[in-house]
C-alpha positions in Angstrom: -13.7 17.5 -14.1 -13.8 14.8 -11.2 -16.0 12.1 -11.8 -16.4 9.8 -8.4 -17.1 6.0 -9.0 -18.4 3.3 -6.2 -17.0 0.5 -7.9 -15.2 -1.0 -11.5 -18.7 -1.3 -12.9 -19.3 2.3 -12.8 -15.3 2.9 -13.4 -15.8 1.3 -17.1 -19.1 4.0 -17.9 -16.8 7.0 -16.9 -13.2 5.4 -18.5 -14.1 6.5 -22.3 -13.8 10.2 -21.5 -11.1 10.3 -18.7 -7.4 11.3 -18.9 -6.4 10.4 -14.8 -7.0 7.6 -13.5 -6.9 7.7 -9.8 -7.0 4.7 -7.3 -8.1 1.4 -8.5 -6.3 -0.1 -11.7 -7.0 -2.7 -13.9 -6.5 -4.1 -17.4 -10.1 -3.4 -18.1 -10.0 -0.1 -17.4 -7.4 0.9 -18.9 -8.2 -0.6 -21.9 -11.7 1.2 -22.0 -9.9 4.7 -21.6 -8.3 5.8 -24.7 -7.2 8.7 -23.7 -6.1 7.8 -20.1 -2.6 9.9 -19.6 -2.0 9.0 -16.0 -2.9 6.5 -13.0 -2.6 7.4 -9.6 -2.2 4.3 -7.3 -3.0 4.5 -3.5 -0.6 2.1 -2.7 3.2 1.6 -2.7 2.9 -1.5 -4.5 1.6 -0.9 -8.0 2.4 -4.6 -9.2 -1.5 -5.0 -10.8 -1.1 -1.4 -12.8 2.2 -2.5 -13.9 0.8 -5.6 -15.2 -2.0 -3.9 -16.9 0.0 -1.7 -18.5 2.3 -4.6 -20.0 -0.7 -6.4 -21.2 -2.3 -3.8 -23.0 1.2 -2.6 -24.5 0.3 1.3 -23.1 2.7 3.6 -22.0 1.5 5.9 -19.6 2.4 7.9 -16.7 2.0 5.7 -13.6 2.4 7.5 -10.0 2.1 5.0 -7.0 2.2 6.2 -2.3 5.5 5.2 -1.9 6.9 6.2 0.8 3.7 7.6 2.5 3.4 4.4 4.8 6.6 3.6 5.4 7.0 4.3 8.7 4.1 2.1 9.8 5.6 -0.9 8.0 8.4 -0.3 9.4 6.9 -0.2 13.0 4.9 -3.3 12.1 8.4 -4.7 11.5 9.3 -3.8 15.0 6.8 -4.8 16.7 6.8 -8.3 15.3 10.5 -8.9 15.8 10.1 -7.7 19.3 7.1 -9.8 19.8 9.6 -12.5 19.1 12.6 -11.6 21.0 10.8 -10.4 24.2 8.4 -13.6 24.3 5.6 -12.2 24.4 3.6 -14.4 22.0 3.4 -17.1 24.6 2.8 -14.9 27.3 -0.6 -13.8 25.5 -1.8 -17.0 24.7 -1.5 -17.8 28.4 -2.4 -14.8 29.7 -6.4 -16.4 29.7 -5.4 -19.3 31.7 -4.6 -16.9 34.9 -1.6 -18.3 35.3 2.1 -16.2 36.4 4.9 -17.9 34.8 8.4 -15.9 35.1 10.0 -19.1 33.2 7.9 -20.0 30.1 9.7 -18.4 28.0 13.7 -18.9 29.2 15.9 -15.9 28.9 18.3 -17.8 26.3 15.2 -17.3 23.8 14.9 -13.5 24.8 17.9 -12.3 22.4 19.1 -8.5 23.1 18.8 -6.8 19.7 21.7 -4.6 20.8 24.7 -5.7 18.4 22.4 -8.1 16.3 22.5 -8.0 12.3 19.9 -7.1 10.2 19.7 -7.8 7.1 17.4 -5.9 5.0 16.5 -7.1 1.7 14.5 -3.8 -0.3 16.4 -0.2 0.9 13.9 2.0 -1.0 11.1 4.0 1.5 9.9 0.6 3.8 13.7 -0.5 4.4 15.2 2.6 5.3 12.5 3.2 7.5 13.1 -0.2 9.5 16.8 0.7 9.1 16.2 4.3 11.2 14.7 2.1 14.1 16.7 -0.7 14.1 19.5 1.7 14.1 17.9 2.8 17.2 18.2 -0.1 19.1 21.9 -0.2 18.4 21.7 -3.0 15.5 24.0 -3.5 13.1 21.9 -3.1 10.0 23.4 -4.8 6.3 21.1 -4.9 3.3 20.4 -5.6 -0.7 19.3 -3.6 -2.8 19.0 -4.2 -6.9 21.3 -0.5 -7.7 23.8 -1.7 -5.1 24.0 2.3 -3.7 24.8 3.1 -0.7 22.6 3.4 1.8 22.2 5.5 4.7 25.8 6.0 6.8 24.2 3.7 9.9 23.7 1.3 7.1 27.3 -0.9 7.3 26.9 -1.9 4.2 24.8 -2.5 0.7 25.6 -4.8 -1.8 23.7 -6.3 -4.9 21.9 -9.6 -5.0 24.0 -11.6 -5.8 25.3 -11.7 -2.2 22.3 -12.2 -0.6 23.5 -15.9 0.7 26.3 -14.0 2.0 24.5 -11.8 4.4 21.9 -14.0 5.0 24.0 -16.3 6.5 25.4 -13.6 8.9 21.9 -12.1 9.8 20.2 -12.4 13.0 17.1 -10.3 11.2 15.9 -10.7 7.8 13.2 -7.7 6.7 11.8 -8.2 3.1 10.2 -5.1 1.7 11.2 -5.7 -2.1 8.0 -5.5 -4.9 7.2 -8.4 -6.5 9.1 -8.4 -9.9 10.1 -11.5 -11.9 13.6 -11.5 -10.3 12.1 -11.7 -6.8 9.2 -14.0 -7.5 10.0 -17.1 -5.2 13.2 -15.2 -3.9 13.0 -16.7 -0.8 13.3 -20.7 -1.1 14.6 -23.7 0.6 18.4 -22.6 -0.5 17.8 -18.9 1.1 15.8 -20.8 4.5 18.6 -23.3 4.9 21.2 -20.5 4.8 19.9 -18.7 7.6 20.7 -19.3 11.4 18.6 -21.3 13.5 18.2 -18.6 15.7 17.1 -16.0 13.2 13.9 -14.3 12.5 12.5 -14.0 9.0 10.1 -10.9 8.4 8.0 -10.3 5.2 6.3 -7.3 4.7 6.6 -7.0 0.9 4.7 -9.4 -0.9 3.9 -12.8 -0.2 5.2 -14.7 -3.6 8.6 -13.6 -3.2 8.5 -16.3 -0.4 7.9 -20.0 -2.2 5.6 -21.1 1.1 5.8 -25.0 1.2 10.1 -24.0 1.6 9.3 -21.6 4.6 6.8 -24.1 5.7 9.8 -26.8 5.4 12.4 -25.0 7.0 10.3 -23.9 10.2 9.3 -27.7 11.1 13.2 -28.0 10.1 14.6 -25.7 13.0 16.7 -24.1 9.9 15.8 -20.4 11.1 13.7 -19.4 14.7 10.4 -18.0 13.3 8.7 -15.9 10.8 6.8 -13.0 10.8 4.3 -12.2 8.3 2.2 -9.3 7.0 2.2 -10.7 3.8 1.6 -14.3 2.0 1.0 -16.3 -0.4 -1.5 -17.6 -1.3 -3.7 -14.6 0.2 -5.9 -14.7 2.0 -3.7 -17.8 3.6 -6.3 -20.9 3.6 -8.2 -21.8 7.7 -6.4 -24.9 7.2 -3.0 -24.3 6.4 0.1 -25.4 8.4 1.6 -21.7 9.1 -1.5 -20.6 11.0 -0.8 -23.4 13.9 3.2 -23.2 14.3 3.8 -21.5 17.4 7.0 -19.4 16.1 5.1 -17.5 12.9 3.1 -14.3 13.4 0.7 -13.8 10.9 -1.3 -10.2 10.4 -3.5 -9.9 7.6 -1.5 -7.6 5.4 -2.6 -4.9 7.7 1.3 -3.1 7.9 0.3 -0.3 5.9 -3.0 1.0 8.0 -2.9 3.7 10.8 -5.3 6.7 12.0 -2.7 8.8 9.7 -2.5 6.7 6.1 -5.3 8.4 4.9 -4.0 12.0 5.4 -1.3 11.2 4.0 -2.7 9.6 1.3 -5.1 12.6 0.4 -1.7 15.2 0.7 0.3 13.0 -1.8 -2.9 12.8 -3.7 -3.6 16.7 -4.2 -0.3 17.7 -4.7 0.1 15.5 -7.6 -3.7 16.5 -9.1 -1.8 20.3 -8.3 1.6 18.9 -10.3 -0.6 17.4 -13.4 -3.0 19.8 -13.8 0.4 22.5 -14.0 2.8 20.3 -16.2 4.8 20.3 -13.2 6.9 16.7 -12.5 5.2 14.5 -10.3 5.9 12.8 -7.5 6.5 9.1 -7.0 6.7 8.1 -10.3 7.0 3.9 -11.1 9.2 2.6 -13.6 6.9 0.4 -15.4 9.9 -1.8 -17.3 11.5 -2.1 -14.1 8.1 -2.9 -11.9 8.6 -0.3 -9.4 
């Protein structure tokens, strides 16, 4: 039986008698649910479950969407990095003021992408996605990855992260898509920022506090890399007063990546076939390993 809540209130009534959890996820819950077998999350990341889970010492089947929006992140990456590289940031904030202006934005701040590196830090669903269009516009596409396997054969190369520096430093693109575990909590600092060329873009589209902010703040009003792009931040939702929302070189969408007139299709297929899987004993799809966060 299916029991259809409006909100966590009504969530904790239900929780006693329910074996699947599906959708929202919290400690809370799951501690009111004693014989909860699974959670269905309709996300990719499935960091709150994961804590919940940890807290309450419960070992339980955990499913999460990977995968299933991937290719709009991964067109949100694009379209940000070309927003960049084809100037047209500063071309719609003067587009108001009537004005044609062939030269505001020189051509020696229009980079090609053809033959540029991108570095992709996260291959799982979001980075190989970015790495199938990037590949497209003839980029040379590097990345790191926590399992070190090889990646697609358009990827030139995977390594662990420990050489993250390495390939920073070659990058002309840096995508992060990795979940927020303790080994990538405040990945991205001051050390990672000051490695990066000047004339590279930095684009975050996993989760905000894998970026320590004042250090991206820093190394913008430094000149250490050319501008940021970001779906996701931290903290979030970003304060009206902080410093990134006026810097001309950051983009800043309100972790909106994942949304499109076809998520929620998507979302619903992935979400029957695994109510088909569970109810059958069948394996299930997109399962998240809870020790290792993802």
């Amino acid at each position: 039986m299916l029991i259809g809540v409006y909100d966590e209130a009504e969530a904790l009534v239900a929780m006693p008698q329910a074996t699947a959890l599906l959708g929202y996820c919290s400690r809370e819950l799951v501690t009111a649910a004693p014989d909860l077998h699974w959670i269905q999350v309709f996300t990719a990341g499935a960091e709150r479950c994961v804590e919940a889970l940890t807290d309450t010492n419960r070992d339980l089947l955990l499913t999460n969407m990977q995968r299933v929006t991937s290719a709009q992140i991964a067109e949100h990456v694009m379209g940000m990095l070309l927003s960049f590289t084809r100037g047209l940031v500063p071309h719609i904030r003067q587009q108001s003021s009537g004005r044609w202006n062939p030269g505001l934005v020189p051509r020696a701040e229009r980079p090609g992408l053809n033959g540029k590196t991108m570095l992709l830090v996260g291959l799982g669903g979001i980075g190989t996605a970015v790495a199938q269009r990037a590949h497209g516009f003839d980029m040379r596409i590097t990345a790191v990855r926590a399992s070190g396997r090889p990646g697609p054969d358009y990827v030139a190369e995977v390594a662990k992260p420990d050489q993250l520096l390495r390939l920073a430093a070659e990058a002309d693109v840096i995508v992060n898509s990795v979940p927020i575990t303790d080994a990538t909590t405040g990945l991205f600092d001051a050390e990672f920022f000051a490695t990066m060329k000047p004339t590279a873009y930095f684009l975050n589209v996993g989760r905000g506090r894998s970026v320590i902010t004042a250090d991206l703040v820093a190394a913008l009003q430094a000149g250490e890399l050319a501008g940021a792009g970001l779906d996701v931040v931290d903290p979030e939702p970003l304060p009206a007063d902080h410093p990134l929302w006026q810097m001309p070189n950051v983009i800043i969408t309100p972790h909106i990546s994942a949304g499109s007139d076809q998520a929620l299709d998507r979302i619903f297929l992935v979400l029957r076939e695994n109510l088909r899987r569970y109810i059958g004993g069948e394996p299930m799809l997109s399962i998240v390993n809870v020790e290792r966060g993802y």
